[in-house]
LOSE-944300 format. One line per 2 residues: number of its first residue (from 1); for each residue x, y, z of N, C-alpha, C. Coordinates in steps of 0.02 Angstrom, whole numbers. Example, Ala and Ser with C-alpha at 12.3 -4.5 7.8 and 13.67 -1.06 7.14 Angstrom:
// residues 2
1> 660/-284/390/615/-225/390/660/-165/390 ~ 642/-112/354/684/-53/357/645/2/394
***
This chain:
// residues 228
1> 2525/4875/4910/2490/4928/4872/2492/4911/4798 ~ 2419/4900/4769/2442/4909/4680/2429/4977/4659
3> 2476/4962/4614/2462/5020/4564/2429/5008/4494 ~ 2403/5035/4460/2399/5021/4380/2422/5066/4312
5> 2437/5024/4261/2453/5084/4215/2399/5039/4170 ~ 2364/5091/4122/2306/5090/4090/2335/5132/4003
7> 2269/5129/3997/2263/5159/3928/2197/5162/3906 ~ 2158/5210/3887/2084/5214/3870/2066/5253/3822
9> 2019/5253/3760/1985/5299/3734/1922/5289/3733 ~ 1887/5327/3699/1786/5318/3700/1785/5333/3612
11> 1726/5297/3601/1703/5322/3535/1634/5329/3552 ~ 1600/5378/3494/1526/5380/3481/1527/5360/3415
13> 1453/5359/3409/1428/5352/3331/1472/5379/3306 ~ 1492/5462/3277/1490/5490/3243/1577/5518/3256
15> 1582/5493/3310/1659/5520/3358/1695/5468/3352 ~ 1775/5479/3356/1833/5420/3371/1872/5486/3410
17> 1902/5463/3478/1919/5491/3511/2000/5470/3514 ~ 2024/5411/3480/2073/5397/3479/2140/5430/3464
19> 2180/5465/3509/2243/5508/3496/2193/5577/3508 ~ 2141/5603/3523/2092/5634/3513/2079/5676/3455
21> 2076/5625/3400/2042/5641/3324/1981/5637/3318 ~ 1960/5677/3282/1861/5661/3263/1875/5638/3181
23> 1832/5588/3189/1816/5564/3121/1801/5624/3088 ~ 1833/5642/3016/1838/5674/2958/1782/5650/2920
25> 1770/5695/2862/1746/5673/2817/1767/5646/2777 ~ 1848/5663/2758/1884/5638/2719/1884/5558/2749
27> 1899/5538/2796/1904/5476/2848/1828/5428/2812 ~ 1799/5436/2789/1727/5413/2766/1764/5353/2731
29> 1795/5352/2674/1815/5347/2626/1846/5274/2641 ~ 1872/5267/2703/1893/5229/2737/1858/5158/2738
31> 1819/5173/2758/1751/5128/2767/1701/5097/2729 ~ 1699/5113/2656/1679/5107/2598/1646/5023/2569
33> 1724/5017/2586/1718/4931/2587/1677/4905/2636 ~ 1687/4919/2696/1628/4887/2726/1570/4889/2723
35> 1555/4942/2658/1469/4979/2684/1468/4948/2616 ~ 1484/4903/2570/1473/4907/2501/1403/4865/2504
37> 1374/4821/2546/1324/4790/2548/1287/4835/2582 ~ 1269/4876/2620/1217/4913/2628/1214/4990/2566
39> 1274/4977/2525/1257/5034/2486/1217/4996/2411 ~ 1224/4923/2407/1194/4920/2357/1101/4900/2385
41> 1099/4883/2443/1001/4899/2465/983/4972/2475 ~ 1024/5005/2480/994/5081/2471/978/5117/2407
43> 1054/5118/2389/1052/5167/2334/996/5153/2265 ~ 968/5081/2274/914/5114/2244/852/5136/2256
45> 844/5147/2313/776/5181/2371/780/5262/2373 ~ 860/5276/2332/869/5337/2349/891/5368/2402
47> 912/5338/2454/904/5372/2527/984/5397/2535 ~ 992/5432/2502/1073/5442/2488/1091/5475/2573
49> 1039/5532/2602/1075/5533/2682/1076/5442/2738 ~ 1018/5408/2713/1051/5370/2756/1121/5325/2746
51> 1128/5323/2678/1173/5287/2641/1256/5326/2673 ~ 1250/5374/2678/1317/5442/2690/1313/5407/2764
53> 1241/5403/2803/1262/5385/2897/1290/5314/2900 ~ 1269/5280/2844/1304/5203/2853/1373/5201/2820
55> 1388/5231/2800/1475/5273/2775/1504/5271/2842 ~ 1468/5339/2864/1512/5349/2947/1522/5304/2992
57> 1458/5262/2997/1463/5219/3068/1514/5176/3044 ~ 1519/5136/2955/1595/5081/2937/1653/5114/2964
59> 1653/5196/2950/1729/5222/2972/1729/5230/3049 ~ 1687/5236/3074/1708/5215/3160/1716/5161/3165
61> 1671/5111/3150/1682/5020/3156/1779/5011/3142 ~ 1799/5049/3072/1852/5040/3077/1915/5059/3136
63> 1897/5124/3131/1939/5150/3201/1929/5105/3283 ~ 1854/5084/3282/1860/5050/3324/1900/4979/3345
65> 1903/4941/3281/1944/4885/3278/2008/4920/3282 ~ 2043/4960/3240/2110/4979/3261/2130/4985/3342
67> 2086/5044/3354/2098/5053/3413/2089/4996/3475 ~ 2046/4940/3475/2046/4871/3489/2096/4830/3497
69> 2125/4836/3435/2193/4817/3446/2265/4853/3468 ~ 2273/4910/3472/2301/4952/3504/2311/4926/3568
71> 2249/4944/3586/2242/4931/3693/2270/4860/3690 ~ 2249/4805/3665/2266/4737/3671/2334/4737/3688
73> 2392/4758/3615/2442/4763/3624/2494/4797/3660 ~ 2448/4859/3687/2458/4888/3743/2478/4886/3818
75> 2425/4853/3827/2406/4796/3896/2472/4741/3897 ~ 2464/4702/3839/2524/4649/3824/2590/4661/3839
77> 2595/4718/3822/2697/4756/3826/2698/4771/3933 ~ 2651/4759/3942/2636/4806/4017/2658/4716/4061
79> 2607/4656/4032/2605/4582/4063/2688/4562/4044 ~ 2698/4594/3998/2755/4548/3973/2832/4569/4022
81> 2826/4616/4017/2884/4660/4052/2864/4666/4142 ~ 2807/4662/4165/2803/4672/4235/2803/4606/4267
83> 2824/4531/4245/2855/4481/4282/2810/4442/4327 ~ 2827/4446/4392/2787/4418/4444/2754/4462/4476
85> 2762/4531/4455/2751/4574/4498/2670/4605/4470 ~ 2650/4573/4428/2580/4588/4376/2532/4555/4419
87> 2475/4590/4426/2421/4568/4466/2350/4546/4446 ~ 2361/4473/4437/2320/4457/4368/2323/4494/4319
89> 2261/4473/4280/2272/4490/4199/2247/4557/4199 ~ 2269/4578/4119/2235/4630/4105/2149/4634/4107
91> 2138/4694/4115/2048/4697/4114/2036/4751/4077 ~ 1980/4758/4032/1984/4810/3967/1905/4846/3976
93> 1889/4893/3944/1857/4942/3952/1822/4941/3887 ~ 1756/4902/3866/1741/4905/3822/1657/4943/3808
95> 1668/4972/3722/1634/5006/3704/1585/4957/3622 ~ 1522/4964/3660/1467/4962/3571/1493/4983/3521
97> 1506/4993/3473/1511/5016/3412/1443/4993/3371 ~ 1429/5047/3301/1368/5037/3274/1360/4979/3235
99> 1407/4928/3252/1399/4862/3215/1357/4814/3285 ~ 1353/4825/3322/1330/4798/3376/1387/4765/3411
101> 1436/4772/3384/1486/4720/3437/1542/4767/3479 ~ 1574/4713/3524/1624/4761/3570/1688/4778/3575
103> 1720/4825/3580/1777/4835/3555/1816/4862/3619 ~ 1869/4845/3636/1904/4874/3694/1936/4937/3678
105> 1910/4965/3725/1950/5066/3710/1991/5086/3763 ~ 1979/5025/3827/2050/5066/3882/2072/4991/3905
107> 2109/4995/3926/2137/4929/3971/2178/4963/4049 ~ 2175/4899/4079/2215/4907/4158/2270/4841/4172
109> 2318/4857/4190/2360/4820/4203/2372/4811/4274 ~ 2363/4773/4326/2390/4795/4394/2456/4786/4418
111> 2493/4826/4438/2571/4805/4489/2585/4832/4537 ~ 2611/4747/4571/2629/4771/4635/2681/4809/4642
113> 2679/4869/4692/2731/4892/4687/2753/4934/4772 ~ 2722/4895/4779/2744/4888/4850/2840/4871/4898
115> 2860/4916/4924/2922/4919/4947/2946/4837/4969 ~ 3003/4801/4971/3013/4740/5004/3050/4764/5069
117> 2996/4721/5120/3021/4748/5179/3082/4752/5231 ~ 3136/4795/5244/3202/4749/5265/3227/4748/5216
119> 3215/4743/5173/3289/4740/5094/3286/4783/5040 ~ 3308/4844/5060/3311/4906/4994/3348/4856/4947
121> 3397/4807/4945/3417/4786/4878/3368/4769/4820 ~ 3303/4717/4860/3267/4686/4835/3206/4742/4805
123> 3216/4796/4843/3147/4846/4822/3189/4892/4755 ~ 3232/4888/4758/3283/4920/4712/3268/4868/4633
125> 3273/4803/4646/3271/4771/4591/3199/4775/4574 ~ 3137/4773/4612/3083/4754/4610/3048/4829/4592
127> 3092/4880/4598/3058/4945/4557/3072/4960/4499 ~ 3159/4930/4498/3174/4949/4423/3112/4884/4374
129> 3110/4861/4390/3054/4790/4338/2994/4830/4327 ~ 2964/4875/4383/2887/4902/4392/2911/4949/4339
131> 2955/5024/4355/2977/5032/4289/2977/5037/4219 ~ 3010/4957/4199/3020/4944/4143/2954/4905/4132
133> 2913/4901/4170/2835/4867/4139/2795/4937/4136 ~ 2804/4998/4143/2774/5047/4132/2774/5052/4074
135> 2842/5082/4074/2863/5104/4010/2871/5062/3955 ~ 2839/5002/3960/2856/4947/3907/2825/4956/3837
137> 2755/4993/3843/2741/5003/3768/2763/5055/3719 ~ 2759/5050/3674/2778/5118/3617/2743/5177/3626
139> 2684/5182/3665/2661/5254/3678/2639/5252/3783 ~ 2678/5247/3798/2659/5259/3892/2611/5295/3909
141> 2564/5296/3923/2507/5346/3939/2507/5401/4007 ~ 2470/5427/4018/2491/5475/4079/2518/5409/4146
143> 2443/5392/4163/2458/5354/4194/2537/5288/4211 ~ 2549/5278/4154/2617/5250/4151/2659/5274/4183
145> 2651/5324/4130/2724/5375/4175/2706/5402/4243 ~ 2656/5403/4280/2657/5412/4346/2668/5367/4394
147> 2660/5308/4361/2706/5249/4376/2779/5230/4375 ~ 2799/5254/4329/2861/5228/4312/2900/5292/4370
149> 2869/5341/4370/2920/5390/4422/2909/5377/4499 ~ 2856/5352/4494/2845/5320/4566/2893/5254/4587
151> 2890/5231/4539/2963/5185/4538/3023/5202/4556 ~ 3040/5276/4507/3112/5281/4521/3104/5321/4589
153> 3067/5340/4610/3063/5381/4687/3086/5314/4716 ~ 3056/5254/4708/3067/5192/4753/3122/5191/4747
155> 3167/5190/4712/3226/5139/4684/3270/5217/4729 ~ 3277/5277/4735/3300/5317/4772/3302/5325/4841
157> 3244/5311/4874/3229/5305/4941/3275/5226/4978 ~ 3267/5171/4907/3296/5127/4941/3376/5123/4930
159> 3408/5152/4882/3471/5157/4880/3486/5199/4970 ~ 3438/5249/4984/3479/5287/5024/3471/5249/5090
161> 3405/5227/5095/3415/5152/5145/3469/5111/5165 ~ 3494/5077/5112/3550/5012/5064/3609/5075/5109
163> 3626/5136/5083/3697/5143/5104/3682/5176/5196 ~ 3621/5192/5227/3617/5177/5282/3624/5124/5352
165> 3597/5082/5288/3608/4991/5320/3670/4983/5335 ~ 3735/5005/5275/3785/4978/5274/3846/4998/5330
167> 3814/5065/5330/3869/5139/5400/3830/5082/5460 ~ 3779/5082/5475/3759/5055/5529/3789/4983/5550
169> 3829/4935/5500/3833/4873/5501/3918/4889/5482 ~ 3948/4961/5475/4013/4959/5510/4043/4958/5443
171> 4001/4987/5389/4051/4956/5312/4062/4911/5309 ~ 4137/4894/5273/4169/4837/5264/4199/4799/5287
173> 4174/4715/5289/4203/4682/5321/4277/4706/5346 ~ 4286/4669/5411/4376/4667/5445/4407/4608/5364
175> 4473/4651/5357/4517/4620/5311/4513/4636/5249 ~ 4463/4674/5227/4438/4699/5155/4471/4766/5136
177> 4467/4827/5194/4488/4878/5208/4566/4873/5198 ~ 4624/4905/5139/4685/4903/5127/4688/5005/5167
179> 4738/4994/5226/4746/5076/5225/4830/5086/5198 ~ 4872/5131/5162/4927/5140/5139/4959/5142/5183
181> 4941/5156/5239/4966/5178/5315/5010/5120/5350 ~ 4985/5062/5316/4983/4992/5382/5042/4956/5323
183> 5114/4920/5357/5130/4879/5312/5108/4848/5288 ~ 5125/4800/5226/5099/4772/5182/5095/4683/5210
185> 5156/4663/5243/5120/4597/5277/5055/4583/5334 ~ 5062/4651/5377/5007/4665/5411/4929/4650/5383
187> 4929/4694/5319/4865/4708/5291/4854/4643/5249 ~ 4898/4598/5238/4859/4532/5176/4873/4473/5263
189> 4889/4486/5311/4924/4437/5341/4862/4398/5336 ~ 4814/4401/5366/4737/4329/5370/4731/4315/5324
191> 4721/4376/5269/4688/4352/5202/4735/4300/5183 ~ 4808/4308/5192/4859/4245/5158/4837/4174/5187
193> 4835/4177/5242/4825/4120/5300/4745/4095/5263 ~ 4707/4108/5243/4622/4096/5238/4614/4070/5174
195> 4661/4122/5109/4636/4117/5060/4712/4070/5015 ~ 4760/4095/5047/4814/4077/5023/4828/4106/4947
197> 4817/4165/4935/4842/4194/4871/4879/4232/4853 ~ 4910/4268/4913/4994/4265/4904/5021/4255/4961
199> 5075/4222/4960/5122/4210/5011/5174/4292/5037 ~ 5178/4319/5075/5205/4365/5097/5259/4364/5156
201> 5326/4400/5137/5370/4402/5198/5366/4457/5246 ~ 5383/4450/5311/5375/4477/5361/5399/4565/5360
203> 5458/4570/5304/5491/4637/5287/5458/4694/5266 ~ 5435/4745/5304/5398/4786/5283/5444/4844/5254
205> 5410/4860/5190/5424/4926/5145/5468/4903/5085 ~ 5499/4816/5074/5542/4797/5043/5505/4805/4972
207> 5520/4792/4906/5503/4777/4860/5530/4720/4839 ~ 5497/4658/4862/5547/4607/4847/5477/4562/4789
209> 5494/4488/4779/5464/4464/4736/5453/4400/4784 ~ 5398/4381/4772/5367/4324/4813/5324/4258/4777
211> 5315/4220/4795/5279/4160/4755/5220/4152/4777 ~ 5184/4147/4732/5105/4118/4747/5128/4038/4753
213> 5049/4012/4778/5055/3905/4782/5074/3918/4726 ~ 5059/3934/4654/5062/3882/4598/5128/3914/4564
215> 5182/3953/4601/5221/3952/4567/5233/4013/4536 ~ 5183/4050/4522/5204/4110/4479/5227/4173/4520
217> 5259/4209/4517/5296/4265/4551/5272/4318/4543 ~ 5266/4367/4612/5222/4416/4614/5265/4451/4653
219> 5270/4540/4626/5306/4581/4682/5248/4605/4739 ~ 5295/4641/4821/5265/4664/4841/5186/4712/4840
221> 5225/4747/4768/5166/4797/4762/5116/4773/4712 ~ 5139/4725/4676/5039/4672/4640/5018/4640/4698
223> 5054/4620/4756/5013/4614/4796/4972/4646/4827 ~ 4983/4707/4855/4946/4766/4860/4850/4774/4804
225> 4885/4770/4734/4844/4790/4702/4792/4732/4692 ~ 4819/4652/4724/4759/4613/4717/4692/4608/4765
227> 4699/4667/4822/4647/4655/4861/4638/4708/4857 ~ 4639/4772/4788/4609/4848/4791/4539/4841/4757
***
């Protein structure tokens, strides 16, 4: 199953929809510089309203490049952080602006985020990543975050899997399990024989002191505490 996390706005002529602001008048002012060559073939024709509409369209042109780059970097925090799990590249959502050229206003990221089958460990690691590629940019969009919780639903379902697997497969290995109940040569007796890391005498309940191979001396009860 993919999923995507995105990010989109629209502009018009006269509109910037970005954060959902409308171009101001004050916002004109902005744009100035760009219009300085169509304000010096006008203004002496007089045409001072068309001169004011070629004002507006520079201050969208501007918002539109901002916002252009926004999504870019957007998209980028989404590829960078979602790993192997990114489904091809980003693909962007682009809009005309009154300069004639195109400017990206939404982007899509795809991830897989599909459960791994048989191994809640692996779907556990492989959600927390989906996740942290949601949430990877400085502003997460709706969509993100309906991602990123869809994640942690994953990463829940498979923990409770993971400690199902484990009752079913009997817990913990034979020899791992220390009960207080059982003397103390009893409970290390294989592990001594297998691993050889402490040597232990047959006397149960003593507190005596015993030797490891290399020599260094260990009481009954650090032995105890090296297989807790």
């Amino acid at each position: 199953m993919i999923e995507t996390v995105s990010h989109s706005t629209h502009y018009s002529n006269a509109t910037a929809q970005g954060g959902g602001a409308s171009v101001e008048r004050d916002q004109v002012q902005q744009g100035a510089a760009s219009a300085a060559a169509v304000k010096s073939d006008l203004v002496g024709g007089g045409d001072t309203e068309h001169f004011t509409q070629s004002l507006e369209a520079a201050a969208v042109i501007q918002q539109m490049k901002q916002r252009d780059q926004e999504v870019r970097t957007h998209e980028q925090a989404h590829l960078a952080a979602g790993g192997s799990y990114v489904q091809g590249r980003a693909s962007y959502t682009y809009q005309q602006g009154p300069d004639g050229q195109r400017y990206a206003v939404g982007g899509e990221v795809g991830i897989d985020t599909a459960a791994v089958a048989g191994d809640p460990q692996a779907t556990i690691q492989k959600a927390e990543t989906v996740m942290r590629a949601a949430l990877a940019p400085s502003e997460p969009s709706a969509q993100d975050m309906a991602v990123a919780s869809a994640a942690g639903q994953m990463i829940t379902t498979a923990r409770i899997e993971f400690s199902r697997m484990q009752q079913e497969e009997g817990g913990e290995p034979e020899g791992k399990k220390v009960s207080s109940q059982q003397p103390i040569a009893s409970i290390h007796h294989n592990r001594d024989q297998e691993e050889g890391v402490v040597v232990l005498q047959p006397e149960v309940g003593a507190y005596r002191e015993f030797s490891r191979p290399n020599g260094d001396r260990v009481s009954t009860q650090e032995a105890v505490s090296l297989f807790t």
